[in-house]
N, C-alpha and C positions, 0 to 999 in steps of 0.2 A: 444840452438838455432840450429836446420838445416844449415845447410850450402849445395847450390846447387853450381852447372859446368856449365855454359858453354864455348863451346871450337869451335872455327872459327877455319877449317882447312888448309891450304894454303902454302906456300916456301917462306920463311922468303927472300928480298934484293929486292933492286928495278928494278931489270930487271926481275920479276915476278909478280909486283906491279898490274896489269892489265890484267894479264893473268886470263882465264876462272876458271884456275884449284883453284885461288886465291879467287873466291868466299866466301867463308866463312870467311879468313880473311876482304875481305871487307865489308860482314855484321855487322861482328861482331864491326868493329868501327862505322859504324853507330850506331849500338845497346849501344856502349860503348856511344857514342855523346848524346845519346838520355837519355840514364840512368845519365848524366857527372859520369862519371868512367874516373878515370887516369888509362894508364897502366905502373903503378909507381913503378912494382915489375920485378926483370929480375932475377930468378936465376936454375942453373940446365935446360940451355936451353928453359927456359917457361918465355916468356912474359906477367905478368895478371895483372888486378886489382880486387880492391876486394870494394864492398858497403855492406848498409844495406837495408831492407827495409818489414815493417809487417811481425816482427817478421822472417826472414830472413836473414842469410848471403849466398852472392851469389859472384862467381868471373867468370868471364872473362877471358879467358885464351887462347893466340895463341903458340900452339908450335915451337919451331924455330929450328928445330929438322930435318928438310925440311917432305914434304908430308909422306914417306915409312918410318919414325919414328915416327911418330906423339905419337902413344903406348907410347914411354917412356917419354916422358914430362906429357902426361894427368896419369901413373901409378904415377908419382914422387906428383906432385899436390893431386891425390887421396889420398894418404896413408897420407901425409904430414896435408893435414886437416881435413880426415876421412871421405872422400865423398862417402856417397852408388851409383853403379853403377845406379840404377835407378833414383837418383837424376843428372846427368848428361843429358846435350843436346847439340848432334855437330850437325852444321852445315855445309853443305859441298856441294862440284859442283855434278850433275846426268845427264848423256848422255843420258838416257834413260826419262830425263822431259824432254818437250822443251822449249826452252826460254820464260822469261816472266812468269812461274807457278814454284811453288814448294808444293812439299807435306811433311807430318808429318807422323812418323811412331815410332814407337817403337818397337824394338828387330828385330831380322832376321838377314838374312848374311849380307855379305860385296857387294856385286851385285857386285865385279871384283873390287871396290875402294881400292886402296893399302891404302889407311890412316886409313879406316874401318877397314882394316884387321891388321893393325898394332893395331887398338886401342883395336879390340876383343882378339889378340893374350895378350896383355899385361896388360889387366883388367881381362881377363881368363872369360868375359861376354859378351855377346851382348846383355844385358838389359839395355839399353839407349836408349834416342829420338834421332831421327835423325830429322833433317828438309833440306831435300833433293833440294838445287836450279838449276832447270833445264837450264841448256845450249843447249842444241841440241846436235843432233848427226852433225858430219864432212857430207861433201857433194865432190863430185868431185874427189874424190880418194886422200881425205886427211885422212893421218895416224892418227889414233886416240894420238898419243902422239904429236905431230906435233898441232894436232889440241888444245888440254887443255890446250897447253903450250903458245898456241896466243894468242893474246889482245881482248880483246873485240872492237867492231867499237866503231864509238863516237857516235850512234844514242842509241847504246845497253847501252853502259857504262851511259847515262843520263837517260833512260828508268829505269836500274837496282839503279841508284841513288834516284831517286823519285819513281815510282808507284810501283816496286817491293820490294822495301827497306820497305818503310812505311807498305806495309804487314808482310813482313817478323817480324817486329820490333815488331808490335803488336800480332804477332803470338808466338814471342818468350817469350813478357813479361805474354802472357798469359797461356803457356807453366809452368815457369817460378813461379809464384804470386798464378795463380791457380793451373791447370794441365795439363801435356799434353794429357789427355784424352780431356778433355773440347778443348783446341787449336785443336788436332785433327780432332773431329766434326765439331767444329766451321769453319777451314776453307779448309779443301779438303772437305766440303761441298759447301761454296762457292767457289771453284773453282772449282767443277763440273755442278753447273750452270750457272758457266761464260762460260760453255764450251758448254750447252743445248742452252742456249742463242745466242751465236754466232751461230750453226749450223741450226737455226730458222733464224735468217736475211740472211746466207747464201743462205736457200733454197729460199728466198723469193726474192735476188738480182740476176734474169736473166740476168743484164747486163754482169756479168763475164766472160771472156774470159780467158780459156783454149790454150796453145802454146804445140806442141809437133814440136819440129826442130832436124831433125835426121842426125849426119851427120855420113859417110863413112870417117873411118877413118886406117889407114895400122897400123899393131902392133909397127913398129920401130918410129912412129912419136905420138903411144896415151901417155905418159907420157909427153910429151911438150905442146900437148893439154891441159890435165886435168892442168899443172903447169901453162898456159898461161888464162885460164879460173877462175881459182884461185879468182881475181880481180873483173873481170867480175861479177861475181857471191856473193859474198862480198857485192858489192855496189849496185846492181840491187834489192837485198834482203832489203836494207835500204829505197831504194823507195815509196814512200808516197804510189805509188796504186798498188804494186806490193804484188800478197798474198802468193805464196813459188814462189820459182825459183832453181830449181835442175837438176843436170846433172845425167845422168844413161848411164852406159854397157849394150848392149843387150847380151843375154844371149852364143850367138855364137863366139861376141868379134870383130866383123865387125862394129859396130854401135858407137856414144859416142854420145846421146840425152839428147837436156835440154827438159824439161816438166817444163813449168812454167802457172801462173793463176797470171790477173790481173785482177782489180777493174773493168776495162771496156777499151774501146777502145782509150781514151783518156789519160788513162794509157800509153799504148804500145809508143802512138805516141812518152808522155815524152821521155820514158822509149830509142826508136829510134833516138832520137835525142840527148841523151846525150853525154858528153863527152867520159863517159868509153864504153860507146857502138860502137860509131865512132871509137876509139883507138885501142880497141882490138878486134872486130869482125875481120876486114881486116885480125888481126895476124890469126885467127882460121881458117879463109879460103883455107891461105897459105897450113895449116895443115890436108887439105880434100883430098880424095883422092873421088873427081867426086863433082859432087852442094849438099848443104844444102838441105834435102827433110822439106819444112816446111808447116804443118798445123796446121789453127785455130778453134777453135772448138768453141761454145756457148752453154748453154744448154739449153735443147727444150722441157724438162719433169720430 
């Protein structure tokens, strides 16, 4: 009988439990809920369970090793029940997907993921699936460690518990039961038409409105800026008609501009009269060095 891997990657303790970088452990217990899998087995660092299922043995397995050891708990599992590297599949967080999609790949490097790199270092292979779940890249002049290691909001965390999970689940058992060739196709094809799709009602929704609000800000005051924005930018992004909301440097270092796009005009109004917008605008002001330059744009073509 075969016996297949897979391995949700993530930092073992609950003041990580929610954090982006923890994505693959929290698929992976969905996937475990969905298969009922205990993870009944704790030894040498590796947390797994183990089922059966068509002529398959398959485990589950989170290392607890924290993320830049991951390697030596999926090496100790492999050897221990002779897992060929190709039958393995981790799951793991991608800065470079953005939230809501993930994609399926097998073999290549580590794209800069230290748990990649631990796990190629110490299987001495990169021939495994990955199934990469997009978080976004940081916004605002947050540190990309700063950033993997925050929570996800509560609009994100429910989004990633329902519609993103329930692909993920079906992607992995298909992965998994079939192949990851077959899961492959199947769905970073569908999700390259989720993505044709939307850019098709885009072009077709002239209501949209486009913000570019530029403000003048002195070198010794933009780091209070970007940490007071923070919030701002967080929860404005949560917003039912809000479609990105992002802050930019101009390239001189005099500027610190949000460019943001909402749904329409009825958007902005919410989006003005909210709490966190009342609250922390006033603080950014404080933070200007001359008025906000703010323009609205529609599109016309």
């Amino acid at each position: 009988m075969i016996t297949k891997l897979v391995i949700g990657l993530g930092n073992p303790g609950e003041e990580y439990k929610n954090n982006r970088h923890n994505v693959g452990f929290i698929m992976l217990d969905k996937i475990a809920q969905n298969l009922s899998v205990n993870f009944d087995n704790n030894k040498k660092k590796s947390l797994y369970g183990r089922a059966k299922k068509n002529g398959i043995e398959y485990i589950l397995l989170k290392p607890l090793t924290f993320m830049n050891l991951s390697g030596e708990s999926a090496s100790y599992i492999t050897k221990f029940f002779n897992i060929n590297t190709e039958d393995i599949i981790v799951i793991y967080d991608d800065m470079d997907i953005p939230f809501g999609s993930f994609k399926i790949k097998k073999g290549g490097s580590s794209g800069g993921h230290n748990g990649i790199k631990s796990l190629i270092a110490h299987l001495k292979s990169d021939d495994f699936t990955r199934i990469r779940i997009g978080i976004g890249r940081p916004s605002g002049g947050k540190q990309v460690n700063d950033y993997v290691l925050s929570s996800f909001s509560k609009s994100e965390r429910e989004k990633l518990d329902n519609d993103i999970s329930i692909d993920v689940i079906e992607a992995v058992k298909t992965a998994l039961f079939e192949s990851p060739i077959i899961a492959q196709n199947k769905f970073n094809k569908r999700i390259n038409n989720e993505k044709k799709e939307n850019k098709k009602i885009d072009k077709k929704d002239k209501k949209m409105i486009k913000i570019v609000a530029k403000n003048p800000v002195k070198q010794e005051n933009k780091a209070k800026f970007i940490e007071t924005v923070k919030e701002l930018i967080e929860k404005s992004r949560a917003e039912e008609g809000c479609i990105s909301y992002n802050l930019y440097e101009s390239l001189d270092g005099k500027y610190l501009t949000f460019i943001e796009e909402w749904k329409d005009e009825k958007a902005i109004e919410t989006h003005n009269n909210s709490d966190h917008f009342k609250s922390i605008v006033p603080k950014i002001r404080e933070l200007t060095d001359g008025e906000m330059d703010t323009v609205l744009y529609k599109e016309v073509k």
